[in-house]
Backbone as CSV, one residue per row, in Angstrom:
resi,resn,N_x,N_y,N_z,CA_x,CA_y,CA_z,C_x,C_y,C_z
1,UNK,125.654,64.362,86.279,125.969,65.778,86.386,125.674,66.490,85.065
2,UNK,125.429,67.854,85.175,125.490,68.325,83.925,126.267,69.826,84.168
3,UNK,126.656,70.727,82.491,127.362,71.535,82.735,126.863,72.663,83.408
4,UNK,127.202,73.438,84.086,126.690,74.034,84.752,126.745,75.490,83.642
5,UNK,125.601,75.671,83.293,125.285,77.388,82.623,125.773,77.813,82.184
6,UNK,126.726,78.345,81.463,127.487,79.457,81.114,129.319,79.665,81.648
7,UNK,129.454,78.247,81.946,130.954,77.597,82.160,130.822,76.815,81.152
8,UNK,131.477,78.011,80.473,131.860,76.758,79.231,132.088,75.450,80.337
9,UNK,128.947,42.484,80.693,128.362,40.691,80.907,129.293,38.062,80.931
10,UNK,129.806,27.311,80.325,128.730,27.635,80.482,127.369,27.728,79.108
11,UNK,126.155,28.382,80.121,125.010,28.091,79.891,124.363,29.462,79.623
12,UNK,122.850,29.221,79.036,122.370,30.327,78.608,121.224,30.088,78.544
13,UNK,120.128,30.874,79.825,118.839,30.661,80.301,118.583,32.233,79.849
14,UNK,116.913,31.853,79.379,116.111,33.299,79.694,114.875,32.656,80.598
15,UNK,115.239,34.138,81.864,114.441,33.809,83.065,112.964,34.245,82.428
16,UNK,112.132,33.749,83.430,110.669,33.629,83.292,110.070,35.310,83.091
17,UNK,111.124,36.496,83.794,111.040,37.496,83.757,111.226,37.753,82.096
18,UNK,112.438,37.495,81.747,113.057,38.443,80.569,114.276,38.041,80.801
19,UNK,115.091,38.617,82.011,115.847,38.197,82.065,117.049,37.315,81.306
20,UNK,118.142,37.457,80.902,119.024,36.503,80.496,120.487,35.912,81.149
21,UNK,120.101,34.797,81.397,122.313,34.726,82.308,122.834,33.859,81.650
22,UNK,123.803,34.333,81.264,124.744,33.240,80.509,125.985,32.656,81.759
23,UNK,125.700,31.662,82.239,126.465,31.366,83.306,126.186,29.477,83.327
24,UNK,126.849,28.785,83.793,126.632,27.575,84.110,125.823,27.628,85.238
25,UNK,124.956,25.869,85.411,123.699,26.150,85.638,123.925,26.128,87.168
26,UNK,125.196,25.634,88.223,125.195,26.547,89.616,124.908,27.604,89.420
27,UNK,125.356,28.633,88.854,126.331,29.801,88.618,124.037,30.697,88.687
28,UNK,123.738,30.342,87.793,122.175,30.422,87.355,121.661,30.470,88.391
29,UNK,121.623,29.406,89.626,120.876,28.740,90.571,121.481,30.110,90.989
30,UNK,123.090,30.115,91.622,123.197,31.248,92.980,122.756,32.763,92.467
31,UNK,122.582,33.053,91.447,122.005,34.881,91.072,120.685,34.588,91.635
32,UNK,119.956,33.922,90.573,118.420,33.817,91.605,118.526,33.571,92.890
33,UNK,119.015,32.783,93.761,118.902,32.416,94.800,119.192,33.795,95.472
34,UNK,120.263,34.638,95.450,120.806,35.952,95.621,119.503,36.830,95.579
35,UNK,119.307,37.108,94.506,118.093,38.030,94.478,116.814,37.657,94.929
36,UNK,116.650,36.461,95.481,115.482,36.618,96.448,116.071,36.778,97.640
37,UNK,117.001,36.701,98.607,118.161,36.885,99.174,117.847,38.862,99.503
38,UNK,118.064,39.150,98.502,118.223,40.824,98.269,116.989,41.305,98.467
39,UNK,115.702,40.642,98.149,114.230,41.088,98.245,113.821,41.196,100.140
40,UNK,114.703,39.967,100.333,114.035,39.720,101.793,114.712,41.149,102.870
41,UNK,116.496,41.381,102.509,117.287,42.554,102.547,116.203,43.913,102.453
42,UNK,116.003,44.342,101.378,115.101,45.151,101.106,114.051,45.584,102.339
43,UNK,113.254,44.332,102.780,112.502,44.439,103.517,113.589,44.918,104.908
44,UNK,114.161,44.036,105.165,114.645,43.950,106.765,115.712,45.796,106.897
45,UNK,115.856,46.174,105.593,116.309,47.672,105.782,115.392,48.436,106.266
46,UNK,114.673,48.560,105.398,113.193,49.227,105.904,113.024,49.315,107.741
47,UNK,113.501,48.832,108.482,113.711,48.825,109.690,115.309,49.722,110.521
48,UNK,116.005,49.815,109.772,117.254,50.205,109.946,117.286,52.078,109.741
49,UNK,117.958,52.401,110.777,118.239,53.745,110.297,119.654,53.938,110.087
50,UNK,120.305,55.223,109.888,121.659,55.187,109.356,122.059,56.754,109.256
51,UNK,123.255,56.865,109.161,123.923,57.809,108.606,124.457,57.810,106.731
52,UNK,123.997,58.672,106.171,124.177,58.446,105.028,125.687,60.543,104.490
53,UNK,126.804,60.255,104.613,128.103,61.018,104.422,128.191,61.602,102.933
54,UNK,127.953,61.993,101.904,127.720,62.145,100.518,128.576,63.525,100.685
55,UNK,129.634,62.986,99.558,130.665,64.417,99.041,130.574,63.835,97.796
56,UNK,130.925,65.373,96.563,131.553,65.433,96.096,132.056,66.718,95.459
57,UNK,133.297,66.324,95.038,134.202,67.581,94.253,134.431,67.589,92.941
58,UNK,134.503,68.946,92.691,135.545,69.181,91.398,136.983,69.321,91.603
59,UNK,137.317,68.172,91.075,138.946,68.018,91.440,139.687,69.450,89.988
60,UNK,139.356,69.508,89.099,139.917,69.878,88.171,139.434,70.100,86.870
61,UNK,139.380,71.501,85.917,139.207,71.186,84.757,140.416,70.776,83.822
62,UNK,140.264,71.045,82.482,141.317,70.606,81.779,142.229,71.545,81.939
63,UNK,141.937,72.500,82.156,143.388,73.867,82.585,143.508,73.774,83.982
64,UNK,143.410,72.466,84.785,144.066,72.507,85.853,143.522,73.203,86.984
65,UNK,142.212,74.074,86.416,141.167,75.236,87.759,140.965,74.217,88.297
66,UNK,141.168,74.187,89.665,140.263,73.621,90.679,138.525,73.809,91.131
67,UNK,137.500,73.144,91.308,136.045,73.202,91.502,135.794,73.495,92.698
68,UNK,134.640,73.408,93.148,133.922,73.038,94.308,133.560,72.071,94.455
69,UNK,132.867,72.025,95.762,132.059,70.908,95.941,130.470,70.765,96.672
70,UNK,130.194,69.810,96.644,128.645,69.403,96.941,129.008,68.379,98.654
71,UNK,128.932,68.347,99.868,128.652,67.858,100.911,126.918,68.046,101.963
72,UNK,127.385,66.683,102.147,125.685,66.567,102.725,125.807,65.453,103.978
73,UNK,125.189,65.665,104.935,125.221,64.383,106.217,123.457,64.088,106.346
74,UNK,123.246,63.174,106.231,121.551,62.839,106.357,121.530,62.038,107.238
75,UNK,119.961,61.967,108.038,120.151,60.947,108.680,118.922,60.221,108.675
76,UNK,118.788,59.021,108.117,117.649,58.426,107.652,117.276,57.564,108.809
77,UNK,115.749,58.314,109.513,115.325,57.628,110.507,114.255,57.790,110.267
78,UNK,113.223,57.655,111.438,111.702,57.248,111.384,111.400,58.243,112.676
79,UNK,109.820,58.473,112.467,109.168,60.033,113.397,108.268,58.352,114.176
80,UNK,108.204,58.943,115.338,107.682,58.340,116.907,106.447,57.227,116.404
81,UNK,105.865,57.852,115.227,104.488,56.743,114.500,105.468,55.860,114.061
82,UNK,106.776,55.908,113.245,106.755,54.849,112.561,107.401,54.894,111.082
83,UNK,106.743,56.064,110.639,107.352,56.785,109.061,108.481,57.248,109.203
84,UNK,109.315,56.745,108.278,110.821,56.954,107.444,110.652,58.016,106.947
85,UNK,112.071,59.227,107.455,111.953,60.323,107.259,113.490,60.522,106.869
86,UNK,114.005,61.612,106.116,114.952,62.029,106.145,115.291,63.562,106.947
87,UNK,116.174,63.569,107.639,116.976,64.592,108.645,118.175,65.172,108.444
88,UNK,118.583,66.697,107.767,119.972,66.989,107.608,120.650,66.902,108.757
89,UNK,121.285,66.361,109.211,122.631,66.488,110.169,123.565,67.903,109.917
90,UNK,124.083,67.977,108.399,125.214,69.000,108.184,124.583,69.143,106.647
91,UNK,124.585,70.349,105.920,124.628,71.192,104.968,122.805,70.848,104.742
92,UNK,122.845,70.546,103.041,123.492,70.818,101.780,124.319,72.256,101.684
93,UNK,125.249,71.701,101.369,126.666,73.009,101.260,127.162,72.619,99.681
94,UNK,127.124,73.922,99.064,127.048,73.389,97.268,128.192,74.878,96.447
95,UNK,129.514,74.904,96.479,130.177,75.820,95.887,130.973,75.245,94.512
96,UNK,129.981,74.565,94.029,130.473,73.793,92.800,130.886,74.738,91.837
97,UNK,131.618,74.856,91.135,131.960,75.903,89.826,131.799,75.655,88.463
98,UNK,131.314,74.480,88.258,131.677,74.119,86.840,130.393,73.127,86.374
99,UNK,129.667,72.238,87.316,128.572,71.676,86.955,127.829,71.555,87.998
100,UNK,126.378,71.115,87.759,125.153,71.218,88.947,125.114,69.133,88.663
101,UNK,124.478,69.551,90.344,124.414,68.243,90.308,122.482,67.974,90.070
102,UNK,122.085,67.269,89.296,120.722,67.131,88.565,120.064,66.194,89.662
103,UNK,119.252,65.688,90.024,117.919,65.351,90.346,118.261,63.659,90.026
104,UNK,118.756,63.772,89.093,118.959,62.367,88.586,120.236,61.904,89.269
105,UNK,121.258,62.636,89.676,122.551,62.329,90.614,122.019,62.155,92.204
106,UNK,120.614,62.274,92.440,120.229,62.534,93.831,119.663,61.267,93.540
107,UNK,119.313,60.912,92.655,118.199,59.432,92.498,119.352,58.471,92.472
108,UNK,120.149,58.332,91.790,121.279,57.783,91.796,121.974,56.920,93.355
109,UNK,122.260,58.415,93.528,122.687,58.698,94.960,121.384,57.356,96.194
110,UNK,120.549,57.164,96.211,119.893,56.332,96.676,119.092,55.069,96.154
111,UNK,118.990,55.278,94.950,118.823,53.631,94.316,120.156,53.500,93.060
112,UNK,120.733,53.168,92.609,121.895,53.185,92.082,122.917,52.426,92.667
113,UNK,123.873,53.540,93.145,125.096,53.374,94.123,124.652,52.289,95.317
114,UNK,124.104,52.184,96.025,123.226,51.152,96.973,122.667,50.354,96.158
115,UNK,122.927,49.690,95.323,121.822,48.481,94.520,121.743,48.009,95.006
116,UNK,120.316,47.148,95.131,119.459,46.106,95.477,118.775,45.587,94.615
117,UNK,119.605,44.671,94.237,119.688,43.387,92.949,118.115,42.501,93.162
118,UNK,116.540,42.777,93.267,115.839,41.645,93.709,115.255,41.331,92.181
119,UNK,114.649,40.170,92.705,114.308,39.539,91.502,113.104,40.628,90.284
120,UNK,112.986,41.182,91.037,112.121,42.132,89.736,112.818,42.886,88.756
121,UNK,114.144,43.509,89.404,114.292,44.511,89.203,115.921,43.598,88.195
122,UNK,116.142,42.399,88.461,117.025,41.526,87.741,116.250,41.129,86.208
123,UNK,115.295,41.007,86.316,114.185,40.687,85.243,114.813,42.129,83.708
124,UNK,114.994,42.867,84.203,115.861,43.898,83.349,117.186,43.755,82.418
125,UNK,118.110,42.730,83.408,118.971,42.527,82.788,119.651,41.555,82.168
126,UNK,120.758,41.371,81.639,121.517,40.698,80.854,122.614,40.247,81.626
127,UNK,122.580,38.916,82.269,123.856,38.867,83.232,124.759,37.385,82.669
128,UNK,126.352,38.138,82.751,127.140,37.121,82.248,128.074,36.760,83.645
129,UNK,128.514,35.570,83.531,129.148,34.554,84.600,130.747,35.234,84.033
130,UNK,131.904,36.014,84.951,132.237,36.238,84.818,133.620,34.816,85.510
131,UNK,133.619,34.638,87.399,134.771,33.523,87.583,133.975,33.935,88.968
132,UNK,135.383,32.949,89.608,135.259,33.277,91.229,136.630,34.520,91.557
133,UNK,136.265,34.798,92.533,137.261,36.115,93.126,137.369,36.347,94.246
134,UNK,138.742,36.613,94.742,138.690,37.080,95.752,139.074,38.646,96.117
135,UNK,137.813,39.215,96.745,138.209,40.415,96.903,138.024,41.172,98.367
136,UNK,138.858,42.536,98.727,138.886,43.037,99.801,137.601,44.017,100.061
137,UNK,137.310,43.928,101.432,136.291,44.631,101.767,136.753,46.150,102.350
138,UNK,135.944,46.987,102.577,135.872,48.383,103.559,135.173,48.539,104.032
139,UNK,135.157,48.981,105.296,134.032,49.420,106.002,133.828,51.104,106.051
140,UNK,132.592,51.282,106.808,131.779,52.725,106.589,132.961,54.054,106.141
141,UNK,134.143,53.650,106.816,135.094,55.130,106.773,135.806,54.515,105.480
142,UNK,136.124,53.400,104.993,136.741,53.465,103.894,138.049,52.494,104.509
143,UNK,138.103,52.238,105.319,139.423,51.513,105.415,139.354,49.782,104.885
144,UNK,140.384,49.596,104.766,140.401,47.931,104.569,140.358,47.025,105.340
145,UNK,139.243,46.063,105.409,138.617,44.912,106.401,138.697,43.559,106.324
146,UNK,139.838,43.364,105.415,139.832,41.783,104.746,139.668,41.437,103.585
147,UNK,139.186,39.841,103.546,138.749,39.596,101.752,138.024,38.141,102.166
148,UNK,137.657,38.287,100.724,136.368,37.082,100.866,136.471,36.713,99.419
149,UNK,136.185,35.326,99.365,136.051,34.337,98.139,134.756,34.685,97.476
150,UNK,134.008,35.160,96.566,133.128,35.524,95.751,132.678,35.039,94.105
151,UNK,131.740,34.977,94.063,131.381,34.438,92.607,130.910,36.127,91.960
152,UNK,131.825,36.284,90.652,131.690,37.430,89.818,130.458,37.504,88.698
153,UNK,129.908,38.541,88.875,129.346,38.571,87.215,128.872,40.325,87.001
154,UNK,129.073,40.211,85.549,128.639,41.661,85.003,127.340,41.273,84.231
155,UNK,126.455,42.396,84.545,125.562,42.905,84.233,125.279,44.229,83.472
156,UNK,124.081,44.359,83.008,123.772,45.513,82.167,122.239,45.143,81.427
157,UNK,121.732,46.501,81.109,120.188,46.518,81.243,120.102,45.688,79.625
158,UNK,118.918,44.759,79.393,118.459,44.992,78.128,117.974,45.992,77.664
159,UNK,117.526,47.117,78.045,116.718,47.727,77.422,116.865,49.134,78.511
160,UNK,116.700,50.469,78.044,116.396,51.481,78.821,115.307,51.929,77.998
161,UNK,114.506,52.429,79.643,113.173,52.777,79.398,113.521,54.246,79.796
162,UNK,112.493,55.646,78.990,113.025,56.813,79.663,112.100,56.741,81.336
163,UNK,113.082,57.545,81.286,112.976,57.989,83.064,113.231,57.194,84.079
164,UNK,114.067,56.016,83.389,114.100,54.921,84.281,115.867,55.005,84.213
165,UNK,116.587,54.733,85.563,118.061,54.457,85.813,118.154,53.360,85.873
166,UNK,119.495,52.622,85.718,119.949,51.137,85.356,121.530,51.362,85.798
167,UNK,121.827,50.253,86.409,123.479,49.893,86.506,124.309,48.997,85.489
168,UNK,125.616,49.260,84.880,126.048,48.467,84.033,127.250,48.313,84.675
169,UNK,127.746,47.479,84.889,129.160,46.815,85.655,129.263,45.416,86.398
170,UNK,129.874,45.507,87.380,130.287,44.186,87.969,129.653,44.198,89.085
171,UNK,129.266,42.695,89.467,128.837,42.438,90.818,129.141,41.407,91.457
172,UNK,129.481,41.470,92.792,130.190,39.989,92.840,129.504,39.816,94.534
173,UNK,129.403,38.938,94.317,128.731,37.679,95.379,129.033,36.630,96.438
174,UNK,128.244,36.957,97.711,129.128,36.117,98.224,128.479,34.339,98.621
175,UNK,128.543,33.311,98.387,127.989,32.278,97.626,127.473,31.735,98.795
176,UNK,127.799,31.979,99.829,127.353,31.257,101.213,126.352,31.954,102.071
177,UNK,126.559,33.154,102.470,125.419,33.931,102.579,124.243,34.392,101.546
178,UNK,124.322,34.706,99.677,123.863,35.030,99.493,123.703,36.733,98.927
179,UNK,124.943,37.214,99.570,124.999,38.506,99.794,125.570,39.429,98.212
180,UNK,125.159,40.443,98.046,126.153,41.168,97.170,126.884,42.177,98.262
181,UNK,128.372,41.583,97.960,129.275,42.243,98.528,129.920,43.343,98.359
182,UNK,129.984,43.951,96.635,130.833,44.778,96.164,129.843,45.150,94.407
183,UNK,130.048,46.358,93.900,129.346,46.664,92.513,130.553,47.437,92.588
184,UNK,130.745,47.661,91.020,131.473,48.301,90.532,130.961,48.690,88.653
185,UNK,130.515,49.896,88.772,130.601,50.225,87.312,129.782,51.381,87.076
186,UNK,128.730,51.608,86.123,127.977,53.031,86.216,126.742,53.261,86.026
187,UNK,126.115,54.072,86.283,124.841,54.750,86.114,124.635,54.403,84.507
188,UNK,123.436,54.352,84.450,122.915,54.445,82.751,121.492,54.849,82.455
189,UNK,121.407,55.358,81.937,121.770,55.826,80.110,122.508,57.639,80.797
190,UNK,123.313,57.777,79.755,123.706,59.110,80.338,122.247,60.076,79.862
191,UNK,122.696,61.167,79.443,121.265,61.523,79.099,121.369,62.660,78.642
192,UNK,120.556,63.044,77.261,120.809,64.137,76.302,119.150,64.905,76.174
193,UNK,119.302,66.163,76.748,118.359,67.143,76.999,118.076,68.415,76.175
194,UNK,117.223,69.078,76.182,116.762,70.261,75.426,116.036,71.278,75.868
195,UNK,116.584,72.276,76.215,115.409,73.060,76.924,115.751,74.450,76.296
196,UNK,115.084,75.215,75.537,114.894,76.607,75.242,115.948,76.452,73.900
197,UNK,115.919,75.116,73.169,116.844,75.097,72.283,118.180,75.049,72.159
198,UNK,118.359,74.495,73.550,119.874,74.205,73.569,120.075,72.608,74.249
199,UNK,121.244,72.280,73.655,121.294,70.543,74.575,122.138,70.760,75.644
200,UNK,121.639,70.172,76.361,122.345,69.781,77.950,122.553,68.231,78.116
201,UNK,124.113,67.998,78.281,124.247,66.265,78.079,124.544,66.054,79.902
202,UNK,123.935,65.090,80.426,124.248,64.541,82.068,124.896,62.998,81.767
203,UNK,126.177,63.639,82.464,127.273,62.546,82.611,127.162,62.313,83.837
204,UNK,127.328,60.776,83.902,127.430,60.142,85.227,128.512,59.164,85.725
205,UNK,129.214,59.101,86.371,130.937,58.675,87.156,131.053,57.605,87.210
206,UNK,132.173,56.576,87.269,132.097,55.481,87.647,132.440,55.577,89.105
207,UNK,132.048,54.094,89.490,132.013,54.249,91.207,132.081,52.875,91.602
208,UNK,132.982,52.601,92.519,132.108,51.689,93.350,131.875,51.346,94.706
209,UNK,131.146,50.163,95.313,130.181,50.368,96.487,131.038,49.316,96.918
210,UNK,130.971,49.451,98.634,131.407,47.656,99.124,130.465,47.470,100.457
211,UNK,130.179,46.739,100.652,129.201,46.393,101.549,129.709,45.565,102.544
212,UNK,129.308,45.629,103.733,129.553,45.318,105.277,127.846,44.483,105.762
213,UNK,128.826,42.982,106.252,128.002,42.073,107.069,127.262,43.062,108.735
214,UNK,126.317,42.898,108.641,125.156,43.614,109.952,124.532,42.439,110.663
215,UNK,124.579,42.562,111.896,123.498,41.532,112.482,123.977,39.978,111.954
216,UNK,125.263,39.461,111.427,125.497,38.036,111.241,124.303,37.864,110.037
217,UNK,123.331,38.844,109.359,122.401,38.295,108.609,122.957,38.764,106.356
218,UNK,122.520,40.387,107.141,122.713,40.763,105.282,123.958,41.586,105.349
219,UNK,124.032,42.171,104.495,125.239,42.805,103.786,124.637,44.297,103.133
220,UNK,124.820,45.362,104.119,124.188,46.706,104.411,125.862,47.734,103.392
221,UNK,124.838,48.447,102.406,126.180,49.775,101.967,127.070,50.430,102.965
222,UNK,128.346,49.735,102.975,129.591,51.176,103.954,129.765,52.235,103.151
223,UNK,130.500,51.793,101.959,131.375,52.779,101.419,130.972,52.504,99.844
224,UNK,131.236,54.328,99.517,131.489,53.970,98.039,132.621,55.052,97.395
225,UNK,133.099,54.897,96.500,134.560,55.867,95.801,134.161,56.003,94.375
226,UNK,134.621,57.016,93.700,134.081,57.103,92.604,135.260,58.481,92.466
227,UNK,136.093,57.907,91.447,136.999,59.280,90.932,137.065,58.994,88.999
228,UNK,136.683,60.158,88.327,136.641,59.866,86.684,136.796,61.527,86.155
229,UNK,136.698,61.244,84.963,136.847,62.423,83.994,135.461,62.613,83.517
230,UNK,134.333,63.364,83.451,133.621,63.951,82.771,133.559,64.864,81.684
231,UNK,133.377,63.884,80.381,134.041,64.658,79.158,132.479,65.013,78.851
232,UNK,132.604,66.422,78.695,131.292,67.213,78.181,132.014,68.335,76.882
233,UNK,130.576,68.285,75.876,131.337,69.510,75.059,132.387,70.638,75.491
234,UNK,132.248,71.339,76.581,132.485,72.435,77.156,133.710,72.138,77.234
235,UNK,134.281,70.330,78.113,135.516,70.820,78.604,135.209,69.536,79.503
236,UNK,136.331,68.733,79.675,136.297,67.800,80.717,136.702,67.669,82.469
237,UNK,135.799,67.585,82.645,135.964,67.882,84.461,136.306,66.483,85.338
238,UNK,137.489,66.446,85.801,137.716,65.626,86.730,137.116,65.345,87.817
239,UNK,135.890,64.290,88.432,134.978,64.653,89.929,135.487,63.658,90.399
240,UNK,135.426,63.528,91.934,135.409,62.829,92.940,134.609,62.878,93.741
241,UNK,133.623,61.292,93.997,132.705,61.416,94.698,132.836,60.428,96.329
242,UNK,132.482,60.539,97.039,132.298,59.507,98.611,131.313,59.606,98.913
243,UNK,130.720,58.135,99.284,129.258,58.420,100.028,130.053,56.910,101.482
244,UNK,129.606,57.578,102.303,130.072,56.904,103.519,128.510,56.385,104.603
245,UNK,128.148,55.208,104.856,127.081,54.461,105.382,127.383,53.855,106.849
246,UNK,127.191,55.134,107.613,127.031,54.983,109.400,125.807,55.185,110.122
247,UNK,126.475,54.229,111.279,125.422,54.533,112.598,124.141,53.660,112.345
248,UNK,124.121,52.802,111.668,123.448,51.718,111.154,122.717,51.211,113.101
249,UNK,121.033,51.065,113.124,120.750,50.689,114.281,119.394,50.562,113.626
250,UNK,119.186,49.126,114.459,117.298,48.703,113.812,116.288,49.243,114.887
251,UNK,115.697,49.755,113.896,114.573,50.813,114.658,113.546,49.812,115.653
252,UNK,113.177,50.064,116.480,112.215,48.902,117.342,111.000,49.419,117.242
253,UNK,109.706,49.538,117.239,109.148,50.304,118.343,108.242,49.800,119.286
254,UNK,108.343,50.596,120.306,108.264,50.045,121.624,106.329,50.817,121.735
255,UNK,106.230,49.625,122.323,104.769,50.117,122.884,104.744,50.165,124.642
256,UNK,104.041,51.624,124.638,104.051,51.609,125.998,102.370,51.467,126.486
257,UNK,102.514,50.399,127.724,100.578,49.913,128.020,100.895,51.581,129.276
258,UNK,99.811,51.638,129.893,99.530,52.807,130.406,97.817,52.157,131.344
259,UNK,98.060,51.409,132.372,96.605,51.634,133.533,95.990,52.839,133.904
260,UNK,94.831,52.887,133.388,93.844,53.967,133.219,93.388,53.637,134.828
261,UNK,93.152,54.391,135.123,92.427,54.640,136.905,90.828,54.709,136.623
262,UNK,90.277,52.955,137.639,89.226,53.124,137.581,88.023,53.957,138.523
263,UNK,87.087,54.105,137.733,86.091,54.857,138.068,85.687,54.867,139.242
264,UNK,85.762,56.115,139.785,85.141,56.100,141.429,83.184,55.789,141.219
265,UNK,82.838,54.771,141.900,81.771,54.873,142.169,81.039,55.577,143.211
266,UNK,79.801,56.695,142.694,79.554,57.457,143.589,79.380,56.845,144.618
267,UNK,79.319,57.422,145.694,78.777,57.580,147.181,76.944,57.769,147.570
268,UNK,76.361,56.822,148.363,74.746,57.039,147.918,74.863,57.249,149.611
């Protein structure tokens, strides 16, 4: 986010990538194994359409004003050929008061918050073996669905490249499927701007995601929560964000054959 205008991370391998995990050498085996796991995911989404729910508010500045907010309903499907399209359902509806939401909160908003841990994109980071855990799940509306035994670890980028986003927090795993079940932590690098001689700093929330078993196979985004303080020169703004992941259905497509009517042969 930025202000809006004139309101006031055992063993220790470096992967073939770059990569580094400091984890014992199961611990090593199940991340890789995971992130090719997540590559194959990747693909088999690409087939899936969905409801994608995205709020958020200004809960509050430091004097207690209440904000606006940003709501959006999308619906990520595919046109009769085949191509993945996006479809508003409801808004963009935007009576925010105090900050805009940047380009980079929209990128976020779909590679970020939804991570997809595959092996390329692991090649980036620095991952430490944190334990095993057990933690509770939610599904698409947010309610509580149980718990599951998980292997933990935090992560974070070696290196930021500009124009490039990165996650730094926790991720935890589920050791039998393969799956990432749950992230928890934030967007990175925040990001310090200049335009017409003035700086503009974009703060970004902590949050996190929990993910729901589909099809007995992968582990598809339900829910994510995200409530923090955004301390900017101006003045610190309390946001609250939800992004909610429905209506999940794998796209088919169907071919239809069609008997052409053969040719009358003339009459002699």
């Amino acid at each position: 986010m930025a202000w809006r205008a004139g309101l006031i991370w055992g063993g220790l391998a470096l992967g073939l990538g770059g990569q580094i995990i400091s984890a014992p050498g199961p611990q090593q085996k199940l991340l890789r194994a995971a992130a090719q796991n997540e590559l194959r995911f990747l693909r088999a989404r690409g087939n899936y359409t969905y409801h994608r729910h995205f709020s958020f508010f200004e809960v509050s500045n430091q004097q207690h004003q209440p904000g606006g907010f940003y709501r959006e309903v999308v619906d990520l499907t595919f046109t009769p050929g085949g191509q993945r399209y996006k479809r508003y359902i409801s808004g963009p509806f935007d009576t925010l008061k105090f900050l805009i939401l940047h380009r980079r909160n929209m990128s976020d908003l779909r590679q970020i918050l939804p991570l997809v841990l595959t092996p390329t994109k692991l090649e980036g980071y620095f991952c430490r073996y944190i334990g095993t855990a057990t933690i509770r799940l939610r599904d698409g509306n947010g309610r509580w669905q149980g718990r599951i035994a998980t292997q933990e670890f935090r992560i974070s980028p070696l290196q930021t490249w500009p124009g490039q986003r990165y996650f730094h927090g926790e991720v935890w795993l589920d050791p039998r499927t393969l799956g990432v079940v749950k992230l928890s932590g934030y967007p990175v690098p925040n990001v310090l701007t200049y335009k017409h001689g003035r700086a503009g700093r974009h703060l970004f929330e902590h949050f996190t995601t929990w993910f729901q078993r589909l099809d007995h196979r992968y582990w598809f985004p339900a829910y994510t929560y995200g409530r923090d303080w955004l301390n900017f020169p101006q003045g610190a703004v309390l946001v609250r964000e939800k992004v909610r992941y429905t209506h999940y259905q794998r796209f088919v497509v169907q071919h239809k054959i069609q008997m052409l009517p053969m040719p009358v042969k003339p009459q002699h």
